[in-house]
Structures are given as structure tokens and as C-alpha cells.
C-alpha positions in Angstrom: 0.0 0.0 0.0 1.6 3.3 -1.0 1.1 6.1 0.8 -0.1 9.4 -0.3 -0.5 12.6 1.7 -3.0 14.6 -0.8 -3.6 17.3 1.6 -1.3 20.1 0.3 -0.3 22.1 3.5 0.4 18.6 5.4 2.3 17.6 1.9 4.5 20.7 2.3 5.3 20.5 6.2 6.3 16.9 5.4 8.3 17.8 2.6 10.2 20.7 4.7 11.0 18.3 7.3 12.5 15.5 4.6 14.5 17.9 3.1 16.0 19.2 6.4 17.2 16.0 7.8 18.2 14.1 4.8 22.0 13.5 5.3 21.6 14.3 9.1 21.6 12.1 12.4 18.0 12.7 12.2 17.3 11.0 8.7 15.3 7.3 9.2 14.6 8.5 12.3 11.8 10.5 12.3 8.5 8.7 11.2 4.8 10.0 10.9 2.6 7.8 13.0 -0.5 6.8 14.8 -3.7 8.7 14.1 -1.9 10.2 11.1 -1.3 7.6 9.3 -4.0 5.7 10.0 -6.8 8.5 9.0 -4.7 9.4 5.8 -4.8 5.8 4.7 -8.4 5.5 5.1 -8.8 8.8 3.6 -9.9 10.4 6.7 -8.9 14.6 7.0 -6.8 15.0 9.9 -5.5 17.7 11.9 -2.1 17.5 12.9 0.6 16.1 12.0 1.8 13.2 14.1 6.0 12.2 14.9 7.7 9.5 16.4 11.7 10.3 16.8 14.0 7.0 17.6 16.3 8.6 19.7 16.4 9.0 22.9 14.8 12.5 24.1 14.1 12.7 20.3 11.0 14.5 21.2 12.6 17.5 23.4 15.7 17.1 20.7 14.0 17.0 17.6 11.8 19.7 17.9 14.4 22.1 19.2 16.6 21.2 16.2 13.7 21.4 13.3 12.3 24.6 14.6 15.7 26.4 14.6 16.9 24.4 11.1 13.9 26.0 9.6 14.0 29.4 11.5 10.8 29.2 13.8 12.5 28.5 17.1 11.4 30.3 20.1 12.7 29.6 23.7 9.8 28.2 25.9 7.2 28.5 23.0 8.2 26.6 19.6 8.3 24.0 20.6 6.5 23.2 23.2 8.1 20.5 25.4 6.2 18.1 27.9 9.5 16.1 29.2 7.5 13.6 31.7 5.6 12.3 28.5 7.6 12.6 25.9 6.1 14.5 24.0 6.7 18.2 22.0 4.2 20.5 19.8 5.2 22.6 17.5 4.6 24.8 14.4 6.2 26.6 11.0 5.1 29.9 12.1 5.9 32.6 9.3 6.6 29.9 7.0 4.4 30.0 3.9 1.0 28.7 4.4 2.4 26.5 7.2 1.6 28.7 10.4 -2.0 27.1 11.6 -0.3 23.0 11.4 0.1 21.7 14.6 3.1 19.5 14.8 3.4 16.7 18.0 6.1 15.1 18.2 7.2 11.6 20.4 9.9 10.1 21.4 9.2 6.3 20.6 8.4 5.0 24.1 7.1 2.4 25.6 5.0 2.5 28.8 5.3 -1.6 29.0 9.4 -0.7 30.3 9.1 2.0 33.1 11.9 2.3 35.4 11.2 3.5 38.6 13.2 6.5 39.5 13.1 7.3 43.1 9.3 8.0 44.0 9.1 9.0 39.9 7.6 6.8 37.2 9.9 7.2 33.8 8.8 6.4 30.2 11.9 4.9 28.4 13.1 5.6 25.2 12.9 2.2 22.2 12.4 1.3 18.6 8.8 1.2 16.6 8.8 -2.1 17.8 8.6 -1.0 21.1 6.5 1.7 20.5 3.9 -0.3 18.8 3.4 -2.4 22.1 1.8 0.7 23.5 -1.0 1.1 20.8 -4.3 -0.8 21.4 -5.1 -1.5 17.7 -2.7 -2.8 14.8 -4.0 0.3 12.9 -2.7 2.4 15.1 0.7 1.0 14.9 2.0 1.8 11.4 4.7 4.2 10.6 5.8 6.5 7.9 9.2 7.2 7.3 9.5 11.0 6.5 12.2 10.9 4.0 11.4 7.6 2.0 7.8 7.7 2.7 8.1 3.8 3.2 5.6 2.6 5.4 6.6 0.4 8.6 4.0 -2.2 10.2 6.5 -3.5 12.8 2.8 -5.6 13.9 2.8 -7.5 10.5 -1.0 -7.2 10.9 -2.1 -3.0 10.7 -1.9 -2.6 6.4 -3.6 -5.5 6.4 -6.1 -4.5 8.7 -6.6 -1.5 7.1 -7.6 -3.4 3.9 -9.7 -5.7 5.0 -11.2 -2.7 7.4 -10.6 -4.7 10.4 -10.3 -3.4 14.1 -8.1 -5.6 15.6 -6.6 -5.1 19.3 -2.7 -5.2 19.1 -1.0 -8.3 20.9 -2.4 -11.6 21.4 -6.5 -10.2 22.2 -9.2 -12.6 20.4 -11.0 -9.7 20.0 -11.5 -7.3 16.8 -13.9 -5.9 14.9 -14.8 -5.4 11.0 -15.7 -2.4 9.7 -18.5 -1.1 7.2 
């Protein structure tokens, strides 16, 4: 299955980021995921554009580095960095037509490995692999790489899924659902 971002302004923001971290540290490291992927392969509008960065703090990291490679960095405000969850938002401000997209960006984690860190609970850093054990549905679990636009199913089961229109819980669950 080939995937094909048809909105223009997501097309653009995507395109941006490729061409920043080709040749980088960053390149085959940064993937569109979850909800993202999913809605644009069934053709669903979405509103945000979804990351997941393989590298440890790639969240906090990544975002910094993106916003200042393409000149919309602002201490404390783009991005936006939520350190406990790994997580970061952020936007192309003053960048073309680029300034409303919402950008979040993860670090791919995996709730199934917290360490326990004093009286503090700490999500760890690991591969899609990982990451994938932390969505619910095999759908959810795909992945995009930004600069090859190859899509990743680390499950073996989510494009398939999405073709047959199946709702199937990730891991070893005997329950799913089909799809109208």
C-alpha cells in the first residue's frame, strides 16, 4: 500500500522536514505515525501532524533542532516541550501557508518498560517495535518514514487490517472488529 498525503499544506510540512534532515543524524529516524497515518490511509482529514523520533529524548531534541533548522525556534514556546511524557508540539510559524499546522512530536516510548526512579515513574526511550506495544489497535501501529515515505507495520498485521477494514486489538486479544 503506498502512501499518499494529498492534503497540500500537510504535503508541504512533510516535505520541509525531509529535506531538512536528509544526510543528518536525524534521517530514518523520524516517522509520521499513529492517528496520522491511519486517518490518511483511510482517507480520513486530519488535523495535525503526528511524529515518532527513535532517539532518545528525540521528542525535546527534535523539535528544538527542526524549529531552529527552519527558522521558527522560540525559547519556551516553539516547541512546546512536555518532558514527563515525551512529548513536544510545535509549528512553522511565518513559513508560507504553514503557520496554523500543529506539529506533535514523540519520542518512541514504551510505557510496557518504566523504570522506577526514586518516587518518579519514567517512560523509556525504544524502537517502533517497542512503541507499537503501546497502541491498542494494529492500525494504530504503522509508521511513515518522512524521508522515503516507506511505510513500517513492525505488527505485521495493521496494512492489512486497514484493507480488509478490520479493528483488531494489538498483541495476542481474540477480539477485533470489522468495519463497514
Amino acid at each position: 500500500m503506498e502512501f499518499v498525503v494529498k492534503n497540500p499544506r500537510d504535503r508541504a510540512a512533510i516535505e520541509l522536514i525531509a529535506q531538512h534532515i536528509k544526510n543528518t543524524q536525524w534521517e530514518g529516524k523520524v516517522y509520521l505515525c499513529g492517528d496520522y497515518v491511519r486517518n490518511t490511509l483511510a482517507g480520513i482529514p486530519t488535523t495535525h501532524i503526528e511524529l515518532c523520533v527513535t532517539s532518545p529524548s528525540g521528542h525535546d531534541v527534535f523539535g528544538t533542532w527542526i524549529c531552529k533548522a527552519v527558522g521558527c525556534h522560540e525559547v519556551n514556546k516553539n516547541p512546546v516541550i512536555f518532558p514527563k511524557i515525551g512529548t513536544s508540539f510545535f509549528g512553522f510559524k511565518n513559513i508560507n501557508n504553514l503557520n496554523t499546522l500543529r506539529i506533535k512530536c514523540t519520542q518512541a516510548q514504551s510505557k510496557l518498560f518504566e523504570v522506577k526512579c526514586g518516587t518518579e515513574e519514567k517512560t523509556c526511550y525504544t524502537t517502533l517495535n517497542g512503541d507499537s506495544f503501546d497502541k491498542t489497535l494494529t492500525i494504530d501501529a504503522l509508521y511513515v518514514d518522512v524521508c522515503t515515505m516507506k511505510i513500517e507495520d513492525p505488527t505485521g498485521r495493521g496494512l492489512q487490517d486497514m484493507e480488509n477494514k478490520l479493528i483488531r486489538m494489538r498483541g495476542d486479544s481474540t477480539y477485533s472488529f470489522r468495519t463497514v
